[in-house]
C-alpha positions as CSV (number, residue, x, y, z in Angstrom):
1,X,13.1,-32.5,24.9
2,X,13.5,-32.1,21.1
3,X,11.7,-34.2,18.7
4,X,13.0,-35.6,15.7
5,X,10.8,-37.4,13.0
6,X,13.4,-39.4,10.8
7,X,12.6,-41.2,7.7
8,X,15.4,-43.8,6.5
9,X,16.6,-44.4,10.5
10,X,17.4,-47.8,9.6
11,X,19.5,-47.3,6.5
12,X,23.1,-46.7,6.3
13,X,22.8,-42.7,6.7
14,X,20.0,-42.9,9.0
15,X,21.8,-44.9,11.4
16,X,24.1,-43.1,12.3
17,X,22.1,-40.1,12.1
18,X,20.0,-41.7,15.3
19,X,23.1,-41.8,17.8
20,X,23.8,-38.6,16.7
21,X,20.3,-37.1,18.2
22,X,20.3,-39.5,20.6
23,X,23.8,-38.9,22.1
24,X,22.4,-34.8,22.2
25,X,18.8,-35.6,24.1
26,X,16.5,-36.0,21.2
27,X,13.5,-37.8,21.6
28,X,12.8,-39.6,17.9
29,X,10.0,-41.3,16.5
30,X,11.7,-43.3,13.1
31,X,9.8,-44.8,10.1
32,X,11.0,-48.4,9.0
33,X,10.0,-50.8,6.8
34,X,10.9,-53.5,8.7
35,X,10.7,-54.7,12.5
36,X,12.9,-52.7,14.2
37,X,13.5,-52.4,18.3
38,X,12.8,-49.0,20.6
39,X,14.9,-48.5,23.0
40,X,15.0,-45.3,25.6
41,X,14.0,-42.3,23.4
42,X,13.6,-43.7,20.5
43,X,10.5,-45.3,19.0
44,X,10.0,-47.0,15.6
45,X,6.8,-46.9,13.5
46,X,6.7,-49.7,10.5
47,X,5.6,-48.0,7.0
48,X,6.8,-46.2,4.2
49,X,6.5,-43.4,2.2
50,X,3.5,-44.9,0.3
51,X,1.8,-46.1,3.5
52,X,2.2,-44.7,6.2
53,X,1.3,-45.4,9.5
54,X,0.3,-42.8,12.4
55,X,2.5,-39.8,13.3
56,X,3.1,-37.2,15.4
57,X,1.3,-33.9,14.9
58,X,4.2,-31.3,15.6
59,X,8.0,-32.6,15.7
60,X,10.8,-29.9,16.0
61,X,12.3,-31.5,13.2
62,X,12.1,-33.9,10.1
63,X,15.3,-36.0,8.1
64,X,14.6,-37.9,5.3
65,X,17.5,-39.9,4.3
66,X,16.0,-42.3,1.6
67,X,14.2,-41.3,-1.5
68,X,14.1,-37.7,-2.3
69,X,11.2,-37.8,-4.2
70,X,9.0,-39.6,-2.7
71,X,9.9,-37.9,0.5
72,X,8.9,-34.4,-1.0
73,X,5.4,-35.2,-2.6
74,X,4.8,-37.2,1.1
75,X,5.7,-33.7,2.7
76,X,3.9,-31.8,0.6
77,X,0.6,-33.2,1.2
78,X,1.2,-33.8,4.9
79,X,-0.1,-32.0,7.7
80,X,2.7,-33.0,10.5
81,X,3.8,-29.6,12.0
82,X,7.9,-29.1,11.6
83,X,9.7,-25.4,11.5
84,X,13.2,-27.5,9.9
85,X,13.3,-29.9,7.7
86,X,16.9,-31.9,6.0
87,X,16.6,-34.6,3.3
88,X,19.3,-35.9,1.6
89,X,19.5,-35.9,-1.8
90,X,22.7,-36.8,-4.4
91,X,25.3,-35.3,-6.8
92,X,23.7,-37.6,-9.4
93,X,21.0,-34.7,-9.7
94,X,24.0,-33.4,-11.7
95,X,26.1,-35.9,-12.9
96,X,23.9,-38.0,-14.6
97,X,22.0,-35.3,-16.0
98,X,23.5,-35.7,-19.3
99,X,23.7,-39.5,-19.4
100,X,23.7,-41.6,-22.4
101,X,21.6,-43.9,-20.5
102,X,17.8,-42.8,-20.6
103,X,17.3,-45.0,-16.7
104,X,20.4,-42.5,-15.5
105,X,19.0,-39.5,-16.8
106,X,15.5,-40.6,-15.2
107,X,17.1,-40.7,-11.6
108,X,18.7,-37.3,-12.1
109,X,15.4,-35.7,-12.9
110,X,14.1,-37.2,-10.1
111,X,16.5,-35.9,-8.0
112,X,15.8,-32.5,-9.3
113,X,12.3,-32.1,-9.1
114,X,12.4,-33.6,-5.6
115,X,14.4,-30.6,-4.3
116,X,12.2,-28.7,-5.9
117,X,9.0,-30.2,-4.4
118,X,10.5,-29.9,-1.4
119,X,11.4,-26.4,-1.6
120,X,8.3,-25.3,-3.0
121,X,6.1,-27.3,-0.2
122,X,8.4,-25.4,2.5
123,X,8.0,-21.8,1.7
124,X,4.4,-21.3,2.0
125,X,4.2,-23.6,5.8
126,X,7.6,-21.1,6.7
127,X,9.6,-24.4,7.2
128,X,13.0,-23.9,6.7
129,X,14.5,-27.2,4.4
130,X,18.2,-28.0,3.4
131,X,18.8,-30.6,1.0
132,X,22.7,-32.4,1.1
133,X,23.8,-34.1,-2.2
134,X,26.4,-36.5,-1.1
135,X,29.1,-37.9,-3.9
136,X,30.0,-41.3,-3.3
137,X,29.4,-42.9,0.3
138,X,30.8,-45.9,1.6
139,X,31.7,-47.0,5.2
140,X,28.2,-49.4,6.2
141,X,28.8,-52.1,3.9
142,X,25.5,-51.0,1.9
143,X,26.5,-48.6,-1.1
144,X,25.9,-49.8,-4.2
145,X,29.7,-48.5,-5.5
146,X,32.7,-49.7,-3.7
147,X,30.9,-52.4,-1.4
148,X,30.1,-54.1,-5.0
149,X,33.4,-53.5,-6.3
150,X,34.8,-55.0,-2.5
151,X,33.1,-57.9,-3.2
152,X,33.3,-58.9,-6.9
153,X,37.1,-58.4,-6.4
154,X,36.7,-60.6,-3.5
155,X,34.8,-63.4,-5.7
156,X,37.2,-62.9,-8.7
157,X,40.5,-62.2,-6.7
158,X,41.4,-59.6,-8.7
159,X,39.8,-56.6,-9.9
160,X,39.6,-55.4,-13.8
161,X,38.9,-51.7,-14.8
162,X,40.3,-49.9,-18.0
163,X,43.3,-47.9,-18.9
164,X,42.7,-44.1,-18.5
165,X,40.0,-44.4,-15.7
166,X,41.3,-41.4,-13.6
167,X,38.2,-39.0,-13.3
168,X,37.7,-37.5,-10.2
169,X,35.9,-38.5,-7.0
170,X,35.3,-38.0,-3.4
171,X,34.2,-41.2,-1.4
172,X,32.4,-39.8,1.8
173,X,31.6,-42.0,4.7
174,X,28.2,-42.5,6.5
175,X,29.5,-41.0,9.3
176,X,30.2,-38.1,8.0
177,X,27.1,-37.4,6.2
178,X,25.3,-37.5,9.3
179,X,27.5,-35.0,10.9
180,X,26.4,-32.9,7.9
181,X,22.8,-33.7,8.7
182,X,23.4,-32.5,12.6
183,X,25.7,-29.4,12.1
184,X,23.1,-28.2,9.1
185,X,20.1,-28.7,11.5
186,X,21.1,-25.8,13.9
187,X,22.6,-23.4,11.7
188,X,20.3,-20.8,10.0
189,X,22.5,-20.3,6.9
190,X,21.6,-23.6,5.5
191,X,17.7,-22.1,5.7
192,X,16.3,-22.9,1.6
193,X,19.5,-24.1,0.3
194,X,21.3,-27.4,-1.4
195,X,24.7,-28.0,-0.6
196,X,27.4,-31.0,-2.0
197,X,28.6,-32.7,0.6
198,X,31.9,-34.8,-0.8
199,X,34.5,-36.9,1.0
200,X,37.5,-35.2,2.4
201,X,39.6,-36.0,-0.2
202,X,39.8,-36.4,-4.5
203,X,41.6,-39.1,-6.1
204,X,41.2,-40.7,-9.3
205,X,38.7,-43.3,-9.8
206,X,41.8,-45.5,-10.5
207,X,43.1,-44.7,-7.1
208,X,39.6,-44.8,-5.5
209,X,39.3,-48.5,-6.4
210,X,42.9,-49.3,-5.8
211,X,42.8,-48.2,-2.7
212,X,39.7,-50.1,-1.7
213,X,40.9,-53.2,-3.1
214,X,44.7,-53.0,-0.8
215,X,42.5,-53.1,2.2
216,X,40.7,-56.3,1.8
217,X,41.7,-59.5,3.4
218,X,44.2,-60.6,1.7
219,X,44.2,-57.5,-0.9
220,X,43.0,-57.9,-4.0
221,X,45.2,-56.9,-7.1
222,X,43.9,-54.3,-9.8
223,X,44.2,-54.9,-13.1
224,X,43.9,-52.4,-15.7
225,X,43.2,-53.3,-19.4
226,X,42.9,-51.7,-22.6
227,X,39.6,-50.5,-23.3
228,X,38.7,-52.9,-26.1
229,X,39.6,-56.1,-24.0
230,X,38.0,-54.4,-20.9
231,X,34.6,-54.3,-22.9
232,X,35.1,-57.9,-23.5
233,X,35.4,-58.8,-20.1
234,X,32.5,-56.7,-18.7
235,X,30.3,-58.7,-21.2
236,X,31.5,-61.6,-20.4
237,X,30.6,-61.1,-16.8
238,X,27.5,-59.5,-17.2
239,X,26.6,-62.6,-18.9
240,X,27.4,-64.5,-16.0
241,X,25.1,-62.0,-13.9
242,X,28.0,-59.9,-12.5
243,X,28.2,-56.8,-12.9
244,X,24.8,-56.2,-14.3
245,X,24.7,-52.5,-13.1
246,X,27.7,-51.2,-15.1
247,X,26.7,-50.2,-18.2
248,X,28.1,-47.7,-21.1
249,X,27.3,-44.9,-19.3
250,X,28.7,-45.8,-16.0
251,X,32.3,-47.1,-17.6
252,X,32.6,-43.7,-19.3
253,X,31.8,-41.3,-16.1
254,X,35.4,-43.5,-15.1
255,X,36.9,-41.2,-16.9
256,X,35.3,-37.7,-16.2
257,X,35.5,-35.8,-13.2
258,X,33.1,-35.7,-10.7
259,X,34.7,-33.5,-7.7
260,X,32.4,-30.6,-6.1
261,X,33.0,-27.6,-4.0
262,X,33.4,-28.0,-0.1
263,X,33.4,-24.4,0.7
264,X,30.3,-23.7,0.9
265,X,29.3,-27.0,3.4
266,X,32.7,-26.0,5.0
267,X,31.4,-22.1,5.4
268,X,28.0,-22.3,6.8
269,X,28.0,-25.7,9.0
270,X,31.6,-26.5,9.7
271,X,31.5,-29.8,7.7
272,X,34.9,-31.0,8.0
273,X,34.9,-34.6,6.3
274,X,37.5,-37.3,6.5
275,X,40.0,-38.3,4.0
276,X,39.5,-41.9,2.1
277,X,41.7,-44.4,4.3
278,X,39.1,-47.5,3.7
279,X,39.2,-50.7,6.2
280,X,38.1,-54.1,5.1
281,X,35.1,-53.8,7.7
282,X,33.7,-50.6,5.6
283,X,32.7,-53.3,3.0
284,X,31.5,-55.6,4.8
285,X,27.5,-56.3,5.1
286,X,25.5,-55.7,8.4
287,X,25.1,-58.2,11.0
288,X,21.7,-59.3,11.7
């Protein structure tokens, strides 16, 4: 029996990720920072990054599917024994390179030198690591995107954003991200490289969001504004302690296309991701 070590198991990737090895006969050991249940196969450890508890020696392989980072400098120094390791990472290593906003361009350096940590601490042990930058997920009820727009719209019953915002995007669901993780782990073409891994189809931010907010219950209406009386708005209700993480930066990427190449996920693992047709139970928070 395969072992898996998986870092993030109980967050909206790594979920999903666990059935996944589960369903195919892996035994996994999962690091949580919270109290979480074994069942048949599958045992949790509590701990993080930053303290960690007692692992195995040797797994077949490792996941990370929370911080990239931290996840690399923790491999790096570790002596836990893996021939394949996948961590997710994000297109953010990209687009917010060139951010007005010096927090922004932070996380995209971040990103950056975490692949490269992680690359770098792999060649030497013969390990062969794949790092997946997803776009935009959504589908747990946990994003920090469209599960915050869900509910604000929800609040407000209606839904402001300005004229013209019809830059590109790819929404990708959870589910499908893990299939990414699973297809990548067993084919040798990923070996020591980074791949995008978007949602199935592009739309326009404008659609993105309209789209999201026709499948709540009852929809919620979109309403677009000019740009100046948009502005007006957003500091109004970042007064009131909405929308606090939409700044400048963030209302202009609206606007600017943010779409990535599929091929080459499509090429060397098969990923074949869905197209966005959201459900009012995608934005929803977890139970328990």
């Amino acid at each position: 029996m395969k072992h898996a070590l998986v870092f993030g198991g109980s967050g909206q990737i790594g979920l999903p990720l666990l059935q996944r090895l589960y369903q195919d006969g892996w035994r996994v050991t999962a690091v949580s920072r919270g109290e979480q249940t074994d069942r048949p196969g599958l045992h949790w450890l509590r701990g993080d990054l930053e303290n960690m508890p007692e692992l195995p020696k040797h797994v077949d392989a490792i996941f990370s599917c929370g911080p990239l980072l931290k996840f690399a400098k923790w491999y790096d120094a570790s002596g836990v024994e893996a021939s394949r390791v996948i961590a997710f990472g994000s297109t953010s290593a990209e687009t917010k390179r060139g951010s007005a906003d010096a927090e922004e361009r932070r996380v995209a350096g971040e990103l950056r030198e975490g692949e490269a940590t992680l690359f770098a601490a792999a060649q030497p042990r013969s390990d062969a690591a794949t790092v997946l930058r997803p776009t935009l997920i959504y589908g747990a009820g946990r994003d920090a995107t469209l599960t915050r727009i869900a509910q604000l719209a929800q609040r407000l019953r209606y839904f402001p954003l300005p004229r013209g915002a019809n830059g590109l995007r790819q929404p990708v669901h959870v589910d499908d991200l893990a299939d990414a993780a699973f297809a990548a782990l067993s084919a040798p073409a990923t070996f020591a490289k980074t791949y995008a891994v978007p949602g199935g189809e592009t739309l326009s931010y404008r659609d993105m969001v309209a789209r999201t907010l026709a499948c709540l219950r009852p929809p919620v209406k979109l309403i677009e504004l000019p740009s100046p009386l948009f502005n007006l708005a957003l500091l109004a209700a970042q007064a009131a302690g909405r929308a606090t993480g939409l700044g400048e930066a963030a209302v202009r990427r609206m606007r600017s296309d943010m779409a990535f190449d599929i091929g080459p996920a499509q090429r060397d693992f098969g990923y074949a991701p869905r197209a966005f047709q959201p459900s009012a139970e995608m934005f929803e928070p977890p139970r328990g």
